[in-house]
N, C-alpha and C positions, 0 to 999 in steps of 0.2 A: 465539705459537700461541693461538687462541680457547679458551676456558675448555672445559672437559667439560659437559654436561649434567648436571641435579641430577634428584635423587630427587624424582619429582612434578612437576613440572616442565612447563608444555605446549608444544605446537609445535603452532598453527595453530588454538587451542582445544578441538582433538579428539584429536590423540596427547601421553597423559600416560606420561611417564616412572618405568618400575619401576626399568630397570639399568644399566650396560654393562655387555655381552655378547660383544665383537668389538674389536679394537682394530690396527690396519697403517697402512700407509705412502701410504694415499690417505684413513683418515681413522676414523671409530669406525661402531658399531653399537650400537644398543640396545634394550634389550625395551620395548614399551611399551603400555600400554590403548588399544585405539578407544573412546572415551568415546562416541559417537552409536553405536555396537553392542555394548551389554554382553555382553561376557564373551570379546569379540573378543582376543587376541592379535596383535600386530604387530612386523615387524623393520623400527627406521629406521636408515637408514644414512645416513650424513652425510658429507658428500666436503667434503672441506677444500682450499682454492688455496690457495699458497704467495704472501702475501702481498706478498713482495718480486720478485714476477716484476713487469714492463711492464704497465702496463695494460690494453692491448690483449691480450697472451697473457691474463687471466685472464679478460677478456669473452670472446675465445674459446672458454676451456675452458668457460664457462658457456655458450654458444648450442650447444656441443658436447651439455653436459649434458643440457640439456632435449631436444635432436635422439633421441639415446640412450633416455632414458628414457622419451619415448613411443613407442615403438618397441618396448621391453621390457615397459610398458604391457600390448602387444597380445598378447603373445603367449599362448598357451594350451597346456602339456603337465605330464601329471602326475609328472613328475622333475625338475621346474622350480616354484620356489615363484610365487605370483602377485603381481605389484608392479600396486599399487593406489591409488597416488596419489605426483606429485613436487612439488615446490615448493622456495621459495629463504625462508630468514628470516636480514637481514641479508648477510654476507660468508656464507653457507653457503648449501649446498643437498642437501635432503634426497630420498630414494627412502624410499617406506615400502612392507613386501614381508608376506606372511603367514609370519609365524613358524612354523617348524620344529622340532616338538618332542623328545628322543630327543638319542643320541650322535650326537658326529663319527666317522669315521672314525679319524683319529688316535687318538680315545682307544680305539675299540677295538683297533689293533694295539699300542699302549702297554701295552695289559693283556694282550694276547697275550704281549709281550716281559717283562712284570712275572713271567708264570708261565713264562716262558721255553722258549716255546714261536713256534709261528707260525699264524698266520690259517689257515684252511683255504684250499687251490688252489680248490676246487669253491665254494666260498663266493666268495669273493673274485672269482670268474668271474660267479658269480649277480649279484653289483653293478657289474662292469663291463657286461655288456649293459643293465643299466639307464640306467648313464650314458654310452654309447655313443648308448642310444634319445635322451637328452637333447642329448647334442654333434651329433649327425646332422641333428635340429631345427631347431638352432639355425645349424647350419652351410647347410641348404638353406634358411634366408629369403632374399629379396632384397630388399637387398642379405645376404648372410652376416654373422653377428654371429660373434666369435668372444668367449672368453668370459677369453683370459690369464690366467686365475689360479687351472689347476686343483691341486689336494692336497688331502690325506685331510682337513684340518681346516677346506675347504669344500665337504665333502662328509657328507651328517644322512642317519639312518638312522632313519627312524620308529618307534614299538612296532610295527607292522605289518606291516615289513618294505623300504617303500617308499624308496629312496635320491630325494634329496632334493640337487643343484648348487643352492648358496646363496651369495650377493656375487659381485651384479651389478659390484662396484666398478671394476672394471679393464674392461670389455664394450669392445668394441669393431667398432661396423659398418663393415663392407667398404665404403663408398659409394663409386664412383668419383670420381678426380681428389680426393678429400679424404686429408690427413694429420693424423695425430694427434702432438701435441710429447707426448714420453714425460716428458718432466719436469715437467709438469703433473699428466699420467694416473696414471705409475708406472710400474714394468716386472713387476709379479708377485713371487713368493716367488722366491728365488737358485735353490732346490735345484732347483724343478723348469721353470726359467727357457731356453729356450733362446737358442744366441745372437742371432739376429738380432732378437732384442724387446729389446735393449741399444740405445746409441744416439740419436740428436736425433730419431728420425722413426719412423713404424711402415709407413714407404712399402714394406719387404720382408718382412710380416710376414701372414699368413694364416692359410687353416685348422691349415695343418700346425704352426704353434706350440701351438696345441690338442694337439695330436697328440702332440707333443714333450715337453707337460705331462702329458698323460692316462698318455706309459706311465713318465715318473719317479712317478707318482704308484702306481702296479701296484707298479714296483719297491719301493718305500717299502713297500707292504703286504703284500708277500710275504716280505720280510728283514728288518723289525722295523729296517732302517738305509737311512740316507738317502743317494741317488744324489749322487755327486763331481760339482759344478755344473760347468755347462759351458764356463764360460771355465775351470777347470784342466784340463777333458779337453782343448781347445783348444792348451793348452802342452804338454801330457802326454795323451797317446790312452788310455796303460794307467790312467791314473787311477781310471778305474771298475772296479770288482771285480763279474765277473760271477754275478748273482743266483744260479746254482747251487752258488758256493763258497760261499756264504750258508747258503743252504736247501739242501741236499742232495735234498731232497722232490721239489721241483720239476721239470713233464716241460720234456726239454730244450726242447721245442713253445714252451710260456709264456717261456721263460728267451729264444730266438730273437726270437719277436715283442715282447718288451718292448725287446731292443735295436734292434730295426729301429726301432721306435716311437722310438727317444730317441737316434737316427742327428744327428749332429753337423748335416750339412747337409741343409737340408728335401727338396732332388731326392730323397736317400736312403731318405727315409722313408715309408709306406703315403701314397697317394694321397687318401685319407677313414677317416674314425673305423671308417666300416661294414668297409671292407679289415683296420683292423687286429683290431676285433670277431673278423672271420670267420680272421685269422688264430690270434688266441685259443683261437679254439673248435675248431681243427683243420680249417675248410673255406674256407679260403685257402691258396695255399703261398708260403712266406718265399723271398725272393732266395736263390740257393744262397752267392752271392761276395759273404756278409756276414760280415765277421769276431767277434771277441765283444766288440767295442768299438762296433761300429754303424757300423763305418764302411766304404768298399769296400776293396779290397784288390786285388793281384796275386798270386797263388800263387806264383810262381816268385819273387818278392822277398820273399817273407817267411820270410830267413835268422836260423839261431840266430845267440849274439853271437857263437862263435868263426869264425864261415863269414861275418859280415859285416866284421870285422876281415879275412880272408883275404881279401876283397872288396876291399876298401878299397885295401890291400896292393896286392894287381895291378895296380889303376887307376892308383897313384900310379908306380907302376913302369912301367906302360904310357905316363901322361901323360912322365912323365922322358926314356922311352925316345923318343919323338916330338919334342919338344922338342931333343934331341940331335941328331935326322936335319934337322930344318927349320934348325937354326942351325950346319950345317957347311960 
């Protein structure tokens, strides 16, 4: 693995290195001076290939890279930090973005849960329309960018109030007929990872893994605990505990829409960011034949365990009994 950046340090004679700041599984972040704009602050982030892939996958990932980042380049919203220059030095290649100054997310429900307590609902709402206006953005370029890798701890909350989607690292444009090797890119955080961004290819994977990330990421900040990833919901459906037996606080409203939001399979889940938004805020309405797992259901099959054992009974009694008549 390539060394770390040092203290002082430049990249390209203009970004001189204060820190690391950011550290995951496609590569580091660092704080650094724009030396040509005093007093400029900067986030560079440095996407690292895995050395021992073929040579050809990691020329790809790099014509991917640059494809990407000017592309991310262009764009212009103020919930979205602005990337302002990319370049390669060496085996690396770097994105330098305008630093973010202020909490994450995470550290503020971490201090919620230190006082043992929980985020405010009405608060916690106020920054999801923010980063709703951000994913909606991003989601209506063409081609659509999706952005894999949402959670609280990349998510900055400015002194002013201003929420702040930061690491670009994972981005990924819709372009048609193109695929992304996730073993280059990465697949996101576990917790709030859905499952079809597992996998050799991102050829099934869309806006709505956004989507799948944005409401593990609600859930996280409204119960101070992290949602049951979803390869175990996958084995086990009950695996997640619904955010009301958490928070008691919480309208059943928010507790619905975050499960629709983080619905196992994508068909399941809100259409667009803005669907689940307006489901949040109370002017959308949630599917009625959603269970509190996310997933669909049949009313009539969903027997307690002594009525499903009595189930079971009959059939096997039933199969017996047939079996009997055909073989006489």
């Amino acid at each position: 693995m390539p060394h770390p950046l040092k203290k002082g340090e430049a990249l390209r004679s203009r970004y001189k290195i204060r820190e690391l700041i950011g550290q995951g599984g496609t590569g580091s972040i660092y704080l650094a001076d724009d030396i040509r704009l005093q007093g400029r602050l900067c986030a560079v982030k440095e996407v690292e290939h895995n050395r021992a892939l073929p040579p050809q996958f990691i020329e790809q990932a790099r014509e991917q890279f640059f494809r990407e980042a000017s592309v991310l380049a262009r764009l212009d919203h103020p919930n979205l930090p602005k990337v302002s220059d990319f370049f390669s030095e060496g085996p690396r290649d770097y994105l330098v973005m305008d630093y973010v100054p202020g909490k994450d997310l995470r550290e503020r429900m971490l201090e919620a849960r230190h006082n043992k307590t929980f985020l405010p609902e009405k608060e916690v709402l106020r920054w999801v329309a923010q980063i709703a206006d951000a994913l909606t953005y991003l989601h209506q370029q063409d081609p659509p960018i999706i952005h894999r890798d949402i959670k609280p701890s990349n998510l900055k909350i400015t002194p002013s109030g201003l929420i702040k989607l930061v690491d670009f690292g994972l981005v990924k444009i819709l372009a048609p007929n193109e695929v992304t090797i996730t073993i280059i890119q990465g697949q996101g955080t576990a917790l709030y990872t859905p499952l079809e961004q597992y996998g050799g290819d991102d050829s099934h994977t869309d806006v709505r893994a956004d989507i799948f990330s944005f409401g593990a990421t609600i859930y996280h900040l409204l119960t101070n605990e992290p949602p049951a990833e979803a390869r175990k919901r996958f084995l086990d459906t009950r695996s997640l505990t619904p955010p009301r037996e958490i928070n008691p606080s919480l309208s059943p409203r928010i507790e619905k829409a975050i499960l629709w939001a983080m619905s196992l399979h994508p068909d399941d889940r809100p259409k667009s960011v803005a669907e689940l938004r307006d489901a949040l805020l109370g002017n959308q309405q949630i599917p009625d034949r959603l269970d509190l797992q996310g997933t669909r259901y049949f009313p009539a099959f969903q027997w307690q365990p002594q009525e499903r054992i009595a189930g079971y009974m009959a059939l096997t009694l039933f199969t017996l009994g047939l079996l009997a008549t055909v073989t006489r």
